[in-house]
C-alpha positions in Angstrom: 0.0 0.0 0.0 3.3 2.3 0.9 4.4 1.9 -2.6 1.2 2.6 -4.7 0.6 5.8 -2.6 4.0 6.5 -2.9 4.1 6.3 -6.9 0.4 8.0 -6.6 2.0 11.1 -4.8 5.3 10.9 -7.3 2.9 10.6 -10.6 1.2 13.7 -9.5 4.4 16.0 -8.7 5.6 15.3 -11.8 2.2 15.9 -14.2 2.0 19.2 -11.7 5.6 20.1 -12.8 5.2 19.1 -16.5 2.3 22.0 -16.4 4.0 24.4 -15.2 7.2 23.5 -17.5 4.7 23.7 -20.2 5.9 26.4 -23.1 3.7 30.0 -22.9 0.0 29.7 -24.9 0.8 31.6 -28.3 -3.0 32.9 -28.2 -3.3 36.0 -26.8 -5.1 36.5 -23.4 -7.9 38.4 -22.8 -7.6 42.2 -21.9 -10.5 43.4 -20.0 -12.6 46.0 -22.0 -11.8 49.0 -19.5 -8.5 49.9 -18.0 -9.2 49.7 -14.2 -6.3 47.6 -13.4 -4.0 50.1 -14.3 -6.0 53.2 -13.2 -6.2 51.1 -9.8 -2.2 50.7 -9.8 -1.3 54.4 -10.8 -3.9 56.2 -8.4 -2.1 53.9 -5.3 1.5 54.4 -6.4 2.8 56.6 -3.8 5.3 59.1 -4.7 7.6 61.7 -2.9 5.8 65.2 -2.2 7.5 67.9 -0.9 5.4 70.3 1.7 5.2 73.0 -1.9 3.2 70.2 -2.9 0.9 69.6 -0.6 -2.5 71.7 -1.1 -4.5 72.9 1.8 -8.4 72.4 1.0 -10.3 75.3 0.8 -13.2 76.8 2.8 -16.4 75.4 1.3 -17.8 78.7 -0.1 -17.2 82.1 1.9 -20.2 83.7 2.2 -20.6 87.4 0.5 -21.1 90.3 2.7 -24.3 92.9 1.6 -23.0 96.2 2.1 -25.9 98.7 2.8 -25.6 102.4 1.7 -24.3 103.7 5.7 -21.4 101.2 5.5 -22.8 98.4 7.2 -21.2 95.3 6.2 -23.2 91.8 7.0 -23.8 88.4 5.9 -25.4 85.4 7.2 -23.8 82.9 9.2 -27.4 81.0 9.9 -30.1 81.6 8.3 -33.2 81.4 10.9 -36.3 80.0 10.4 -38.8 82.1 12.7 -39.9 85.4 13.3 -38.5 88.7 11.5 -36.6 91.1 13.1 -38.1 95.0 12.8 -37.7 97.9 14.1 -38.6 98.5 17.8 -39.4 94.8 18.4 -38.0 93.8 21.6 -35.9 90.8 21.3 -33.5 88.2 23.5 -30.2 87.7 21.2 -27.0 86.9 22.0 -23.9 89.2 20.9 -19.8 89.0 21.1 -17.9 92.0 19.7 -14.6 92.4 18.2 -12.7 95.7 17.2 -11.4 94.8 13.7 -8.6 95.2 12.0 -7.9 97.5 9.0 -9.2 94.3 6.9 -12.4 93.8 8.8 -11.4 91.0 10.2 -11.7 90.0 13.7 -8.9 91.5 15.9 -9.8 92.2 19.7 -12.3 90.6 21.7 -14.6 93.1 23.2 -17.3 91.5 25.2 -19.6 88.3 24.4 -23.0 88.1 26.0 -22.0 84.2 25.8 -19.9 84.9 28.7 -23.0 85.6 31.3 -26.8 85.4 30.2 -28.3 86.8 26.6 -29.7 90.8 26.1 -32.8 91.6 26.0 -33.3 95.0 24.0 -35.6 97.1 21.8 -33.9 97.2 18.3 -33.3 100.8 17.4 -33.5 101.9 21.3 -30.2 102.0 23.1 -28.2 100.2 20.9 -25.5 101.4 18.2 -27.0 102.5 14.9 -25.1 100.1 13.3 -26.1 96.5 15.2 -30.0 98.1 14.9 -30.0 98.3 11.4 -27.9 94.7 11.5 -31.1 93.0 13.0 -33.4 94.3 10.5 -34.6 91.6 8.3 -32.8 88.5 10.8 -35.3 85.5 11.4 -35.6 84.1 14.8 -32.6 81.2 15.0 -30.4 82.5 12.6 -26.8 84.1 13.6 -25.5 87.1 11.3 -22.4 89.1 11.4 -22.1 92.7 11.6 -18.9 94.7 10.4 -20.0 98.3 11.8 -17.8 101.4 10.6 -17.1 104.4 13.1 -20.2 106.2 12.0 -22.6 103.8 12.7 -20.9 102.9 15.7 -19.5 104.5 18.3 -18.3 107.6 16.5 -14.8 109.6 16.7 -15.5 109.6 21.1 -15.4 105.9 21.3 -16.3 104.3 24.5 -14.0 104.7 27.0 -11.0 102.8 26.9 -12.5 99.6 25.6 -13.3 100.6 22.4 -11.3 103.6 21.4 -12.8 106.6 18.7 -12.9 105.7 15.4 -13.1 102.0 16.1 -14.4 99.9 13.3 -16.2 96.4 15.1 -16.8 93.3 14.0 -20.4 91.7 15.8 -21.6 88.3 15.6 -25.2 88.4 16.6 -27.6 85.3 17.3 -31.4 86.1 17.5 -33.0 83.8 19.9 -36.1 85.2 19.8 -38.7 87.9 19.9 -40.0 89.0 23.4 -43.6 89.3 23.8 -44.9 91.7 26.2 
């Protein structure tokens, strides 16, 4: 029995290694009909990048700022879904303020309402001409920024030493919602 499964095992090595000795097919093989395997090979090749190389992703699209004819600057950062924002409606909003740079751009924080509770005020009564006519048109929910020039603002005076005269400031302003009286 040892020596038939010992010629079995020996027939079958050599048929296995007469196939593989066999010469190459002369008909052609098969290419597949789209060239996946060598898109596949060339888009995981890795090759050397240098940091010039490398590209930073850019923002997904920066919203444009609507400049109205006093020099108000603003833009949506939310769009809200509930009540509009008029003139002499009392509302609860949160605010931060920044004095901006000669760019507009954020530069020093001021003071954020985020810090402590949310305002309650009457828009176009005791507030800055600028973040008044800023709230005009906002929909409960929705955040907007604000960039308010000198006169709008607080004017060549200022207000005291936090924001000094001529100051141009940057607002962010959330509208939580209109308060009925």
């Amino acid at each position: 029995m040892k020596k038939v499964l010992g010629w079995l095992v020996l027939s079958m090595v050599l048929t296995c290694s007469a196939m593989t000795a066999e010469e190459p097919r002369e008909e052609p093989i098969e290419q597949p009909k789209t060239d996946t395997t060598q898109k596949a090979v060339k888009d995981t090749t890795m090759k050397e990048t240098s940091l010039k190389d490398v590209s930073v992703p850019k923002p997904a699209v920066e919203i444009p700022w609507t400049t109205n004819k006093s020099g108000l600057k603003w833009r949506e950062k939310i769009v809200g879904k509930g009540t509009e924002a008029k003139m002499n409606m009392p509302v609860n909003c949160h605010y931060t303020v920044w004095l901006s740079d000669k760019d507009g751009k954020k530069a020093k924080l001021i003071q954020s309402s985020k810090d402590t509770q949310s305002l309650q005020c009457t828009i176009g009564q005791g507030l800055i001409v600028g973040w008044s006519e800023g709230m005009v048109g906002m929909k409960e929910g929705g955040t907007r920024e604000l960039i308010v020039p000198p006169a709008i603002g607080y004017g060549a005076s200022g207000r005291g030493e936090m924001i000094p005269g001529n100051s141009t400031l940057y607002f962010e302003i959330e509208f939580l919602n209109e308060v009925k009286k």
